[in-house]
MIMARKE-892408 format. One record per residue: residue number from 0; x, y, z of N, C-alpha, C in turn; residue in one letter. Coordinates in steps of 0.001 Angstrom, whole numbers. Each point is the difference from the previous one (the first is absolute). Layout:
REM residues N
{NUM; {X; Y; Z}; {X; Y; Z}; {X; Y; Z}; "a"}
...
END
This chain:
REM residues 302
{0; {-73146; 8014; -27600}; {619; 1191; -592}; {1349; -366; -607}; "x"}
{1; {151; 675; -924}; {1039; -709; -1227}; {1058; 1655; 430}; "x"}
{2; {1224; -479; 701}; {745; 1241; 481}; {638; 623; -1373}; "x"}
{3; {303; -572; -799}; {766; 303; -1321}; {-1413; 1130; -727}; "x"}
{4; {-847; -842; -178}; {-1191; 261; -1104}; {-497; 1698; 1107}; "x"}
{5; {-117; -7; 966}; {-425; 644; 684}; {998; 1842; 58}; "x"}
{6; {1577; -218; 125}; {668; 770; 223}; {270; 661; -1662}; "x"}
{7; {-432; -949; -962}; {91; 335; -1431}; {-1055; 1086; -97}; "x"}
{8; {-1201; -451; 455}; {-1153; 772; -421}; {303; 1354; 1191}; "x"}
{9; {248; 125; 1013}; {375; 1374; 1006}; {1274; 913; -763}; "x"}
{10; {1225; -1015; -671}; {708; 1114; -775}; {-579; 750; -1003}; "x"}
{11; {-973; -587; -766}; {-976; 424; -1436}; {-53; 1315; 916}; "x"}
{12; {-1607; -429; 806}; {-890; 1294; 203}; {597; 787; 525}; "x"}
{13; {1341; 23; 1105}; {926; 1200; 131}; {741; 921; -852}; "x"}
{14; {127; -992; -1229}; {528; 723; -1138}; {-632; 1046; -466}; "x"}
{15; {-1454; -441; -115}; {-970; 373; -866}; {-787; 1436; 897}; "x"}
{16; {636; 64; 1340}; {-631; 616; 969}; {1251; 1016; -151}; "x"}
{17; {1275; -315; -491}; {1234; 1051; 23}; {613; 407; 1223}; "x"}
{18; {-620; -1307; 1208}; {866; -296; 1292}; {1234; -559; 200}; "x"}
{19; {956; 522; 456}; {824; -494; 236}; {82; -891; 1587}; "x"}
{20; {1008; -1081; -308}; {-312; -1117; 1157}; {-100; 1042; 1296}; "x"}
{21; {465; 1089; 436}; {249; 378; 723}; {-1180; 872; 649}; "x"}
{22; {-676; 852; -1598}; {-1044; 291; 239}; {-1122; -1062; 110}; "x"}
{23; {-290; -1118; 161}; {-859; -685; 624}; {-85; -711; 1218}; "x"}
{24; {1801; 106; 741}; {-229; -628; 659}; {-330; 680; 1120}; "x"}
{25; {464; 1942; -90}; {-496; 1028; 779}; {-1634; -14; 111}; "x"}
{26; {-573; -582; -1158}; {-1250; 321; 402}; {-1295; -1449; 776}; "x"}
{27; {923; -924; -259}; {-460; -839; 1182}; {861; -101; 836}; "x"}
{28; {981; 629; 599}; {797; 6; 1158}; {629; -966; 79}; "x"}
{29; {684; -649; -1136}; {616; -985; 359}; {2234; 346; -630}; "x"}
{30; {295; -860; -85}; {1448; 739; -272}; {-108; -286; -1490}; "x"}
{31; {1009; 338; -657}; {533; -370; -1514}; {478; -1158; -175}; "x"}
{32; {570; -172; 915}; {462; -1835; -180}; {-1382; -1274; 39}; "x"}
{33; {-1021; 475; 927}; {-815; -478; 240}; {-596; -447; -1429}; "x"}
{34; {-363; 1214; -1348}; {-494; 393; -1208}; {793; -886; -753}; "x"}
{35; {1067; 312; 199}; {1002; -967; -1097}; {-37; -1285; -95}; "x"}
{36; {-206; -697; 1321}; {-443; -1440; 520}; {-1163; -293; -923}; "x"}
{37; {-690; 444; 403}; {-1844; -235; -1048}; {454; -56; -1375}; "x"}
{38; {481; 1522; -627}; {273; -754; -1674}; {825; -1064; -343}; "x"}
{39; {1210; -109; 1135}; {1337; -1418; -951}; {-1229; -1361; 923}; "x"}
{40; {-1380; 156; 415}; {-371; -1115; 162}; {656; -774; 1048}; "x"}
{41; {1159; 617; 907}; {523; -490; 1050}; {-979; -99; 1485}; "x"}
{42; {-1076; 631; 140}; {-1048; -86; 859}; {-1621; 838; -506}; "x"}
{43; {-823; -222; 1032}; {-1305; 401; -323}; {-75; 1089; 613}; "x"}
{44; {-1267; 761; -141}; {-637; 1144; 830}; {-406; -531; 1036}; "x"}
{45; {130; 838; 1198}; {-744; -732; 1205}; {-1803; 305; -651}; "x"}
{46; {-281; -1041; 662}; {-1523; -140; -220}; {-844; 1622; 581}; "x"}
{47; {489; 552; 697}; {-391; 1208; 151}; {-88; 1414; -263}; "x"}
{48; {1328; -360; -1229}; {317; 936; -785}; {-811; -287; -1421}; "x"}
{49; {-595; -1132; -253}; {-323; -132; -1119}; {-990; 1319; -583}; "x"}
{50; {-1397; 82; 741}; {-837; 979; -387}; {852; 990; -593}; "x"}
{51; {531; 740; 1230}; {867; 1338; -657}; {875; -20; -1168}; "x"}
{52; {594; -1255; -79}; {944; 177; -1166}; {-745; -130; -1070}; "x"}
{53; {-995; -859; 416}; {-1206; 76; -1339}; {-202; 1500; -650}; "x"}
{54; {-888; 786; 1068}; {85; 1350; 142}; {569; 1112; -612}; "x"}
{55; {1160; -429; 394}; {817; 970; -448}; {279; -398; -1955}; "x"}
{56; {280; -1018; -238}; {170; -639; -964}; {-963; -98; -1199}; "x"}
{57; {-1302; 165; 712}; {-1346; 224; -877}; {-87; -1802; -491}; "x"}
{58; {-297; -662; 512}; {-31; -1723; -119}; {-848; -252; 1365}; "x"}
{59; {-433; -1241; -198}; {-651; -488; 989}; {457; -1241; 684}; "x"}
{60; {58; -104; 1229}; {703; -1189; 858}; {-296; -1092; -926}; "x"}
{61; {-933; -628; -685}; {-102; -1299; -512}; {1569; 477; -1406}; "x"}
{62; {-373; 1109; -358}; {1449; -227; -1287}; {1341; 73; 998}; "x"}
{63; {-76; 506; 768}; {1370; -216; 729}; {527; -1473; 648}; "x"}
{64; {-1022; -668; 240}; {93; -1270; 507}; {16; -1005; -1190}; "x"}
{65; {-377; 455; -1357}; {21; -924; -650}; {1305; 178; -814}; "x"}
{66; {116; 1507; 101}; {1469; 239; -926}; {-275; 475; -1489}; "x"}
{67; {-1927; -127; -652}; {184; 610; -1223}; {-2009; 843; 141}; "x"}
{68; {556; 1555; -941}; {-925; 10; 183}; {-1439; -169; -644}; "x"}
{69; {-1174; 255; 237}; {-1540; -279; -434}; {-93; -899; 668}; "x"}
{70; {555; -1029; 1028}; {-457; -1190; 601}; {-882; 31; 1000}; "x"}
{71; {-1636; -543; -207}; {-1306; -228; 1038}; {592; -398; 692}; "x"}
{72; {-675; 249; 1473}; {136; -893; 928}; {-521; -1211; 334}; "x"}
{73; {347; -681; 618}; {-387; -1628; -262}; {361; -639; 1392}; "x"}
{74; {-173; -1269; 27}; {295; -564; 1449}; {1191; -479; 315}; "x"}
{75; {940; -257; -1140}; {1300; -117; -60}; {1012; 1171; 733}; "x"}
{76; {-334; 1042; -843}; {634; 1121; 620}; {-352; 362; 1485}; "x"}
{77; {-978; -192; 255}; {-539; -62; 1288}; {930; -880; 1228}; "x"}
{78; {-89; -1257; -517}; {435; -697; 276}; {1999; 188; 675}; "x"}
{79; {-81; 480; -1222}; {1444; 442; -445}; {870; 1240; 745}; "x"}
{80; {-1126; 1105; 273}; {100; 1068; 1387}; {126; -412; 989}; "x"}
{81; {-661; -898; 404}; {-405; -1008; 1131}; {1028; -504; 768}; "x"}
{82; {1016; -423; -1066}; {1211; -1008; -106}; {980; 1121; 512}; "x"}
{83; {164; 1033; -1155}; {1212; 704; 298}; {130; 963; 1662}; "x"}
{84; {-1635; 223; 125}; {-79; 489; 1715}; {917; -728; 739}; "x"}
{85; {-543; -1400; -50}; {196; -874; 973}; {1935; -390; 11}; "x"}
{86; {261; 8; -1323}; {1553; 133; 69}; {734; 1010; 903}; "x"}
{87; {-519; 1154; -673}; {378; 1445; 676}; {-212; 123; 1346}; "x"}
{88; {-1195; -536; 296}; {-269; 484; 1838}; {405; -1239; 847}; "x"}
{89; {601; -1690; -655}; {206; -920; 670}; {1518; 622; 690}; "x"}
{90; {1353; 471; -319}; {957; 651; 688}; {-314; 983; 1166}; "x"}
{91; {-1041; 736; -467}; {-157; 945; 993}; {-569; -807; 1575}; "x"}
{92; {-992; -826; -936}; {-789; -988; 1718}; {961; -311; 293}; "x"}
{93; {970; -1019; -131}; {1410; -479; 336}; {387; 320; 809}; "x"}
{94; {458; 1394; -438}; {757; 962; 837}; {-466; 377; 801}; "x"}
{95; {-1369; 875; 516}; {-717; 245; 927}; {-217; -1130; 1036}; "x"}
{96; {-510; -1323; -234}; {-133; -1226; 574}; {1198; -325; 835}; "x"}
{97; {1216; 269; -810}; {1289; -581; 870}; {263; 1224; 903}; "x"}
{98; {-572; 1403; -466}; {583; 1085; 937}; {-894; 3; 1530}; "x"}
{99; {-1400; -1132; -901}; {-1053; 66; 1672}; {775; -1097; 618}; "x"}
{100; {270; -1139; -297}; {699; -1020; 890}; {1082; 726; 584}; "x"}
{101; {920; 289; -664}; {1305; 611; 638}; {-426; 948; 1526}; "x"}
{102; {-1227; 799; -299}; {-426; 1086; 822}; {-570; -409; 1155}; "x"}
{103; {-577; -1299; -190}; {-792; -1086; 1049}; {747; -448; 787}; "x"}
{104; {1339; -617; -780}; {361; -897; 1147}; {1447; 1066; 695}; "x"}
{105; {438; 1422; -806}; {519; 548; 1075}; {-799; 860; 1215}; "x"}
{106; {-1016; -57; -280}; {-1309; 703; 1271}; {-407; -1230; 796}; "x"}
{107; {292; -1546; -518}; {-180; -1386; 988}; {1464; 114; 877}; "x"}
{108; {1065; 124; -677}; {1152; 243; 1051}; {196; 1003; 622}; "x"}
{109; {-516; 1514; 50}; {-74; 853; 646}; {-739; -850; 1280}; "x"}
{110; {-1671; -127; -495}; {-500; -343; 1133}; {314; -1378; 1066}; "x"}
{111; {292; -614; -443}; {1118; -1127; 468}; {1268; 218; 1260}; "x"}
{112; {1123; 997; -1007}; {832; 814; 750}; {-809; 360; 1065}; "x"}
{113; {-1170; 963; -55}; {-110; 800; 1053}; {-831; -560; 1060}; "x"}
{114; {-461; -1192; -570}; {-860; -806; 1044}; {1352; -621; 762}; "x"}
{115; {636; -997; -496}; {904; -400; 699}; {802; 960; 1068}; "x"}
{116; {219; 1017; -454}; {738; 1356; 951}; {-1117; 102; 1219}; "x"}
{117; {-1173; -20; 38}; {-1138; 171; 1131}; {152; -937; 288}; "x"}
{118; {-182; -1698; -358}; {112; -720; 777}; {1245; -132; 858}; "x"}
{119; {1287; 160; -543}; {646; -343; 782}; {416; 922; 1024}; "x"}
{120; {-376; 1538; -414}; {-74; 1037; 1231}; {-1319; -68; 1034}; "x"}
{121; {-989; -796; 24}; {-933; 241; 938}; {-356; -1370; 493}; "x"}
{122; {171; -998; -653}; {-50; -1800; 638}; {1299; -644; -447}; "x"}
{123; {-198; -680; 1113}; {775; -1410; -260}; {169; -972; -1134}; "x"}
{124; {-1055; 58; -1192}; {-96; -865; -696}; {1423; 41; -1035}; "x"}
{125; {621; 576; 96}; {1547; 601; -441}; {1176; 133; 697}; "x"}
{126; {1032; -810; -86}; {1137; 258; 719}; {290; 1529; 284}; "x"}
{127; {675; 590; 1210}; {1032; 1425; 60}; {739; -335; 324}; "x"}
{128; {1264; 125; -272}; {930; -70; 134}; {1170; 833; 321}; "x"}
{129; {-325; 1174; 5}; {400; 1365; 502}; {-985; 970; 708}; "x"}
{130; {581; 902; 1013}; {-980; 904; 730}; {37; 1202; -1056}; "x"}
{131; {-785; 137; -340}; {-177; 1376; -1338}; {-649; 1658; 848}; "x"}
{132; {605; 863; -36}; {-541; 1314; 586}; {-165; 1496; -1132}; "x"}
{133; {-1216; 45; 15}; {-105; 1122; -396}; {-428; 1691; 183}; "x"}
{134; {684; 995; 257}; {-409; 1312; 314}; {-1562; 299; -522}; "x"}
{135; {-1172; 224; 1037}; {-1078; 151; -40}; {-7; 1973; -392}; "x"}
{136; {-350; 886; -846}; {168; 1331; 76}; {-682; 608; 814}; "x"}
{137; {5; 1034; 272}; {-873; 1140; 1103}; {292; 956; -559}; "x"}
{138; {-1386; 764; 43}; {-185; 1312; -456}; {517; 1094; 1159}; "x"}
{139; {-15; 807; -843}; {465; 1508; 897}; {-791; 84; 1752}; "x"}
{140; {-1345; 125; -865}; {-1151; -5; 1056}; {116; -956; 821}; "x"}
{141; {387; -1213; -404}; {-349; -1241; 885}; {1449; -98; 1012}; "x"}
{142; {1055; 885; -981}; {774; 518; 1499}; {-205; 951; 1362}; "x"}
{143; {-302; 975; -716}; {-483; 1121; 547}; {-1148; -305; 1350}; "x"}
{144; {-989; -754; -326}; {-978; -751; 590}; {1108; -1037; 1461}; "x"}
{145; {561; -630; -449}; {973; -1036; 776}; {394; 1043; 926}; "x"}
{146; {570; 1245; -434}; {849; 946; 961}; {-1109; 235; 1011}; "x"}
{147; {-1206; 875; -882}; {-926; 693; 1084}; {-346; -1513; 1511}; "x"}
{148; {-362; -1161; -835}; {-560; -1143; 1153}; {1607; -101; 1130}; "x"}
{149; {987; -278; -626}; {838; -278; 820}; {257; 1604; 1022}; "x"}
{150; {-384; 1131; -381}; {589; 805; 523}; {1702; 1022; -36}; "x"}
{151; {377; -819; -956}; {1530; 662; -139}; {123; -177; -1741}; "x"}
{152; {1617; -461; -49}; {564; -211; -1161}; {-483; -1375; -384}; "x"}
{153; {-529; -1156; -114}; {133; -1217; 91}; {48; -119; -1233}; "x"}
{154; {605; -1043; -436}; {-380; -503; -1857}; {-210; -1271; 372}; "x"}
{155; {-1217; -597; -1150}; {-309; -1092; -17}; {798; -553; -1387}; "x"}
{156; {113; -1225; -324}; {720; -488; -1090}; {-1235; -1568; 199}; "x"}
{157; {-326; -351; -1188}; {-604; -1256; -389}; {855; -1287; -708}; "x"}
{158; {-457; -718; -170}; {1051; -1209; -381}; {-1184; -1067; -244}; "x"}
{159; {-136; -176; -1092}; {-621; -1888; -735}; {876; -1206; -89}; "x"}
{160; {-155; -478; 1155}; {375; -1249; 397}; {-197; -1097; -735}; "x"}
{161; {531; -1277; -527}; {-151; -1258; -424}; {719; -486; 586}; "x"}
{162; {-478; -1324; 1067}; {1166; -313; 837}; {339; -1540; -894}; "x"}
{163; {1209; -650; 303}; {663; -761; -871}; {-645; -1768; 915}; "x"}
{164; {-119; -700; -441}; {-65; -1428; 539}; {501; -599; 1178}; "x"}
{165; {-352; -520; 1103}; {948; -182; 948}; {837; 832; 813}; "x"}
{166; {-483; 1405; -184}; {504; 991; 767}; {-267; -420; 1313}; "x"}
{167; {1332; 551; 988}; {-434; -376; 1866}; {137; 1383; 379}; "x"}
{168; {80; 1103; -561}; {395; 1341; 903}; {-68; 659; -1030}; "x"}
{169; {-617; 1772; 188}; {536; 811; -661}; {694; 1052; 1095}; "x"}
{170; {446; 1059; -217}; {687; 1366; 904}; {4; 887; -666}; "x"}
{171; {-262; 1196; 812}; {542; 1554; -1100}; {1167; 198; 1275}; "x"}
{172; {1427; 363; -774}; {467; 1023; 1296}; {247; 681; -917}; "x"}
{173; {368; 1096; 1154}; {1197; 1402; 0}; {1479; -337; 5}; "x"}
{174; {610; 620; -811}; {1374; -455; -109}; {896; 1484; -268}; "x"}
{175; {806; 498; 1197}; {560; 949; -359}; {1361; -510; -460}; "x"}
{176; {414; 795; -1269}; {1132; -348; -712}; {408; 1050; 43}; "x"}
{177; {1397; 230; 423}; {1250; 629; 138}; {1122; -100; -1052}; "x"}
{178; {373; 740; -959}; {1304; 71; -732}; {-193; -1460; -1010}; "x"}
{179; {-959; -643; 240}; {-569; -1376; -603}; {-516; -1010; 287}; "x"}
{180; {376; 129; 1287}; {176; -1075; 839}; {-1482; 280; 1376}; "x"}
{181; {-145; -976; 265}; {-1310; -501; 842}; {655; 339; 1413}; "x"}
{182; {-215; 688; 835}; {260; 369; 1036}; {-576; -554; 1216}; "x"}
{183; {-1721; 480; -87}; {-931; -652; 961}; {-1273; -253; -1124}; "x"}
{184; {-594; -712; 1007}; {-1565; -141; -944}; {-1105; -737; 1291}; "x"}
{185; {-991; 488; -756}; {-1399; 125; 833}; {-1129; -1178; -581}; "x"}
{186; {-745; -905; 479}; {-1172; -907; -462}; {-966; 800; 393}; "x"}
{187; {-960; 611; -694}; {-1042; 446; 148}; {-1213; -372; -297}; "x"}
{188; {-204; -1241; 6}; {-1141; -832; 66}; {427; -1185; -1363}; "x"}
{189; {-752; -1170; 397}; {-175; -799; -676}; {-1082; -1495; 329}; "x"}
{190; {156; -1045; -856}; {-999; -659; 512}; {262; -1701; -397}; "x"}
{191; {248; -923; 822}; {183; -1335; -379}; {-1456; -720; -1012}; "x"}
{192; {672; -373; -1136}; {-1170; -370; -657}; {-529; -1784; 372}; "x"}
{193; {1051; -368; 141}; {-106; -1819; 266}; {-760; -236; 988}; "x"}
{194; {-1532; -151; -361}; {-657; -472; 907}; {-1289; -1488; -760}; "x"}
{195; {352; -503; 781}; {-1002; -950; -574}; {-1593; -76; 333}; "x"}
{196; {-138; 857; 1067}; {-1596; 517; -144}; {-364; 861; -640}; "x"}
{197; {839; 1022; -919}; {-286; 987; -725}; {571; -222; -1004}; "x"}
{198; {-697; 593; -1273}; {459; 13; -1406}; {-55; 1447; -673}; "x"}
{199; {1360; 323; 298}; {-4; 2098; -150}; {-411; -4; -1489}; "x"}
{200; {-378; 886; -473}; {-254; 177; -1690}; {864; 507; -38}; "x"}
{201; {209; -128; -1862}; {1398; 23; -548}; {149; 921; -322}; "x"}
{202; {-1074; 1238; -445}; {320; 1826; -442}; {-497; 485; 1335}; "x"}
{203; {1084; 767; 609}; {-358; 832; 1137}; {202; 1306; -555}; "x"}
{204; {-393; 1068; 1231}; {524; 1486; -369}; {802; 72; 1598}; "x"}
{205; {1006; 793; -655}; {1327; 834; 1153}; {-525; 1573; -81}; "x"}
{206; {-6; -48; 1415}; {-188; 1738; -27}; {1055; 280; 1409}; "x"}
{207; {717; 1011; -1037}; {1249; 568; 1952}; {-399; 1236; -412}; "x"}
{208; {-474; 802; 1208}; {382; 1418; 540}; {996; 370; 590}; "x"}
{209; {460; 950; -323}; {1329; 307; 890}; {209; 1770; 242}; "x"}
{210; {537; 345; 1159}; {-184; 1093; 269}; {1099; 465; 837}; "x"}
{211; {771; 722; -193}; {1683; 510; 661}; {-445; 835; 1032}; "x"}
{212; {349; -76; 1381}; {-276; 540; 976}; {1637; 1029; 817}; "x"}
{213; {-160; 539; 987}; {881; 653; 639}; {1564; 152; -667}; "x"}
{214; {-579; 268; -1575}; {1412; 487; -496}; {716; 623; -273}; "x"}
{215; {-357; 1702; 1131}; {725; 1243; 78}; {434; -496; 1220}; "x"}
{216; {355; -512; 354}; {1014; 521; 1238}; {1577; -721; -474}; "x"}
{217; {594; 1040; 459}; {1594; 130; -472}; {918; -1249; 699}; "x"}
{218; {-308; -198; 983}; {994; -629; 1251}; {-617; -1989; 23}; "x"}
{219; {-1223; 9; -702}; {-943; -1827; 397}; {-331; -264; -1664}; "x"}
{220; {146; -1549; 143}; {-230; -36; -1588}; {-1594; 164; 113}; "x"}
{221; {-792; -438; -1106}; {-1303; -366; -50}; {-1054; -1138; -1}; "x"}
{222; {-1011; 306; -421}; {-977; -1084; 403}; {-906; -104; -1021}; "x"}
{223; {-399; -1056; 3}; {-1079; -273; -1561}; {-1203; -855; 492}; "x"}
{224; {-1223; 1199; -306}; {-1250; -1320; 317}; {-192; -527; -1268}; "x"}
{225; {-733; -1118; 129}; {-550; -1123; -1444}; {-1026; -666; 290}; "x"}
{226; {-1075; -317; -960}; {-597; -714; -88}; {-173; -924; -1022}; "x"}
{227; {-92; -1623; 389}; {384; -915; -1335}; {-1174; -486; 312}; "x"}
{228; {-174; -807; -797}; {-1697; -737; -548}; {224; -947; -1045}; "x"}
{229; {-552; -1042; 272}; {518; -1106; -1364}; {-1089; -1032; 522}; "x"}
{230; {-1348; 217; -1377}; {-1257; -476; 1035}; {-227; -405; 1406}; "x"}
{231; {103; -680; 602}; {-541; -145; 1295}; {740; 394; 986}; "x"}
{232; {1648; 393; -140}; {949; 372; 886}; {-42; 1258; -104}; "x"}
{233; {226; 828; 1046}; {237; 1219; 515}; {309; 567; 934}; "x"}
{234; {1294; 765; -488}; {686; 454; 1119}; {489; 1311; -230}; "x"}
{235; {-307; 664; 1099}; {447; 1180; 541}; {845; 441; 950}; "x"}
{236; {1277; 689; -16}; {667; 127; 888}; {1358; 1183; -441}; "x"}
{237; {804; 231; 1120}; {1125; 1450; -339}; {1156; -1135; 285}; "x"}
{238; {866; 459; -1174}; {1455; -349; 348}; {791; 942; 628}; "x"}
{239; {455; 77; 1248}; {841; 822; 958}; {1399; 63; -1092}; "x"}
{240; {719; 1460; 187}; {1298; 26; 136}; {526; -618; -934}; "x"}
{241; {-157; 391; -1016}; {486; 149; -1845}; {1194; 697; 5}; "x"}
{242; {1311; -510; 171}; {944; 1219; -1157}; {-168; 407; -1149}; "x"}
{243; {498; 1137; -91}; {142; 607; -1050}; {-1638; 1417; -379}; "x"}
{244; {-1214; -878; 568}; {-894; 629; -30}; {-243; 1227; 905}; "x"}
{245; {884; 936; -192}; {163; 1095; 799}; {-441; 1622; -1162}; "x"}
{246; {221; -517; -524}; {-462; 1407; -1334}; {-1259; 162; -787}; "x"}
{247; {-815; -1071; 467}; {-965; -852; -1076}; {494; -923; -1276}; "x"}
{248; {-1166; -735; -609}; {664; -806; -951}; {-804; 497; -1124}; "x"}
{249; {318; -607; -1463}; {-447; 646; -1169}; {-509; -1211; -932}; "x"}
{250; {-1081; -23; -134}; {-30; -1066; -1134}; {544; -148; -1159}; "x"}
{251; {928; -1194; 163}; {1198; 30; -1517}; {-469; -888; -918}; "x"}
{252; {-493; -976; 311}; {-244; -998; -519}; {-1401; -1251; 142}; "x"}
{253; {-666; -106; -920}; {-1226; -1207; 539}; {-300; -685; -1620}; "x"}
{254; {-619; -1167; 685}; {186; -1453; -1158}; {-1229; 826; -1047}; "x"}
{255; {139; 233; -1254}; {-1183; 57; -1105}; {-469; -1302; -654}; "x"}
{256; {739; -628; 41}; {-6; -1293; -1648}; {-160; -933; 1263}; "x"}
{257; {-467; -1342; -428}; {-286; -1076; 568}; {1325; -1223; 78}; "x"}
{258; {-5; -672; 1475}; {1382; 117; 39}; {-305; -1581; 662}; "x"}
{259; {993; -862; -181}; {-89; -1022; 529}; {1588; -512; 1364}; "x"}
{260; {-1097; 21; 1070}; {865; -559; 1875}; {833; -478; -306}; "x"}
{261; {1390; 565; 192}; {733; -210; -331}; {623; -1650; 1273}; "x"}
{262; {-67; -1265; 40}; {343; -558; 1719}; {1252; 540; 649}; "x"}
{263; {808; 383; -867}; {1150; 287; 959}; {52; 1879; 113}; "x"}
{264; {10; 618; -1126}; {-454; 1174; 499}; {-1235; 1032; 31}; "x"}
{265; {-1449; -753; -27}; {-1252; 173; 328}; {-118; 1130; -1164}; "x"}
{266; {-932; 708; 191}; {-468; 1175; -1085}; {-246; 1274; 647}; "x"}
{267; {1048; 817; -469}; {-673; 1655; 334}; {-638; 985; -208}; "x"}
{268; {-1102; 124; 1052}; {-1178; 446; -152}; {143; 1776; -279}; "x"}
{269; {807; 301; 1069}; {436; 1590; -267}; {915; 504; 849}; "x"}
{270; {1123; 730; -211}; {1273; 576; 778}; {-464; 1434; -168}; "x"}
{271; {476; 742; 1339}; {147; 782; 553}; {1612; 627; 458}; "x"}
{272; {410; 1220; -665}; {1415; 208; -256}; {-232; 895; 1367}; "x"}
{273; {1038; -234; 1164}; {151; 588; 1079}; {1183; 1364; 319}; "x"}
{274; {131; 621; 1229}; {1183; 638; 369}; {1092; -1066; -440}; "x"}
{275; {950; -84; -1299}; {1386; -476; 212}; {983; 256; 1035}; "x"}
{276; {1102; -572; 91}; {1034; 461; 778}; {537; 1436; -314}; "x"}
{277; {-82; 228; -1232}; {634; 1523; -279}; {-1031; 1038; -45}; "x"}
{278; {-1476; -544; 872}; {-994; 942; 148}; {-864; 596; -1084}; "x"}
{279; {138; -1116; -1467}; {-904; 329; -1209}; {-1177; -1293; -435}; "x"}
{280; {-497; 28; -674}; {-829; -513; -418}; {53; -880; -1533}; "x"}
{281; {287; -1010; -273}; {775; -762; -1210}; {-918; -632; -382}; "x"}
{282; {-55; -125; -1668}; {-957; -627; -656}; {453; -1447; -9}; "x"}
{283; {-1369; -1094; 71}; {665; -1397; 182}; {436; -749; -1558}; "x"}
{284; {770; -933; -21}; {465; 251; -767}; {661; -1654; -211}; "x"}
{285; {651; -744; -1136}; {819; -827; 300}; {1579; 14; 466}; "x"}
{286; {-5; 1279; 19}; {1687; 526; 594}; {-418; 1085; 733}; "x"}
{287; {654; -639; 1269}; {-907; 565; 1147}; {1990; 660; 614}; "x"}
{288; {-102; 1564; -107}; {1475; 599; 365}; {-17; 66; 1644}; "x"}
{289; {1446; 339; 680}; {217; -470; 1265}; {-1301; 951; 524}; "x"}
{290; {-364; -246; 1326}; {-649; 885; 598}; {-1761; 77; -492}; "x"}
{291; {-70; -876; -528}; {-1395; 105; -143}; {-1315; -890; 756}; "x"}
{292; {-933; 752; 139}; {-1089; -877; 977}; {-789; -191; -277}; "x"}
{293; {-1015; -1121; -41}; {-1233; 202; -268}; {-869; -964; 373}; "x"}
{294; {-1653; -110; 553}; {-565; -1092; 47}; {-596; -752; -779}; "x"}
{295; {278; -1306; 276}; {-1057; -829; -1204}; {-514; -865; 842}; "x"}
{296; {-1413; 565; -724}; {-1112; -1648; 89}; {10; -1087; -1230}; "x"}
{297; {403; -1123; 754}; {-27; -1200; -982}; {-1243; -1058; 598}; "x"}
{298; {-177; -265; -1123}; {-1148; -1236; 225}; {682; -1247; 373}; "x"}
{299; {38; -1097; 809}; {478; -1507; -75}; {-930; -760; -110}; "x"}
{300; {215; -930; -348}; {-576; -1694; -80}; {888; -1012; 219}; "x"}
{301; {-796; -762; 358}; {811; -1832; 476}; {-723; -691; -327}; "x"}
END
């Protein structure tokens, strides 16, 4: 296809048709600039527009491809369609081709990423190097349910464990904090991992129940039953004689986002804002004002 000879013969029959570039290019949907290109011979018709512009034009694809008209068709021109397809649609494969590679190999590193993330959360075949914890959710019901089995108030809280390499211990305590400061604190189960006849797996689940006991009376602090669970360990038991737990406690605070053991100050699982000294109830907070109380469970590792 001869782009000059070609855009010569499309200005004619538009003339002759009393179209303006604009009105033709509305009627194959293409823009005005697009039209203008074809007559200064600066590009071709896409091969798919040819029929129609034929069409519209009253010419037949062989005069448009040849650029003059009365011209038979022949094997040249044939030939010659053939050619200009293959120009026209070789960019487009291109592009599609590089958009499938591109698409391949970011769905090979997705799956990659996420294989590696399983391996190294469920085997060994992957260093850990940190104890990683994450808040497991519970439904309404699946509280509600916890209350009716336990019989009272109890809340359960879940936790997805990844324990870190060479771990020798984990712990949950209780830690009542006063005005900021750590007052007393409680171990409420835990479990030595260093054993050389056993090989603990590396994703566990944490489950603590906990449940505030005898905390109307005015004159004795209170008492808290719990139950912790961290696969094969389990323990149940009441911590006697809690200050501060004389009014009941309020849930202020518990871990959402996934949080990594902290060694020196472990990870907190969820605080409980108590009777303060001035007999109120304070949201926890990083500025913690005089007089304030509250319990926390932290996770440890060693």
């Amino acid at each position: 296809m001869d782009a000059l000879k070609t855009g010569g013969l499309i200005v004619q029959a538009r003339k002759e048709k009393e179209l303006t570039q604009k009105d033709l290019a509305e009627r194959l949907h293409v823009s005005a600039q697009a039209v203008s290109k074809w007559e200064r011979g600066l590009n071709c018709p896409d091969i798919a527009l040819l029929e129609p512009l034929a069409e519209v034009l009253e010419l037949t694809v062989t005069e448009l491809l040849s650029g003059q008209r009365g011209e038979e068709p022949h094997e040249e021109l044939v030939r010659d369609s053939l050619r200009v397809g293959e120009n026209q649609l070789r960019p487009k494969i291109k592009w599609w081709r590089g958009l499938f590679l591109l698409t391949a190999a970011l769905l090979l590193m997705l799956v990659l990423w996420l294989g590696c993330g399983w391996l190294q959360d469920n085997t060994r075949l992957l260093p850990q190097r940190e104890t990683v914890i994450t808040p497991v959710d519970i439904t309404d019901r699946e509280q509600i349910m916890v209350k009716v089995l336990s019989g009272g108030n109890s809340s359960l809280y879940l936790y997805d464990v990844v324990v870190q390499d060479g771990l020798s211990r984990w712990y949950v305590q209780m830690e009542l904090v006063v005005s900021g400061e750590v007052e007393q604190s409680w171990v409420l189960g835990g479990e030595g991992l260093e054993d050389s006849d056993w090989t603990y797996p590396r994703r566990q689940l944490l489950a603590l129940g906990v449940k505030p006991k005898d905390y109307n009376l005015d004159d004795s602090n209170g008492s808290l039953e719990y139950t912790l669970c961290f696969d094969s360990c389990t323990t149940s038991s009441t911590v006697e004689d809690i200050p501060h737990l004389t009014g009941g406690a309020v849930l202020n605070h518990e871990m959402r986002e996934k949080a990594v053991v902290d060694p020196e100050e472990g990870a907190i699982l969820l605080v409980w804002s108590v009777q303060g000294l001035d007999n109120y109830w304070h949201p926890w907070g990083t500025s913690l004002v005089e007089g304030t109380a509250f319990l926390v469970f932290r996770m440890y590792c060693e």
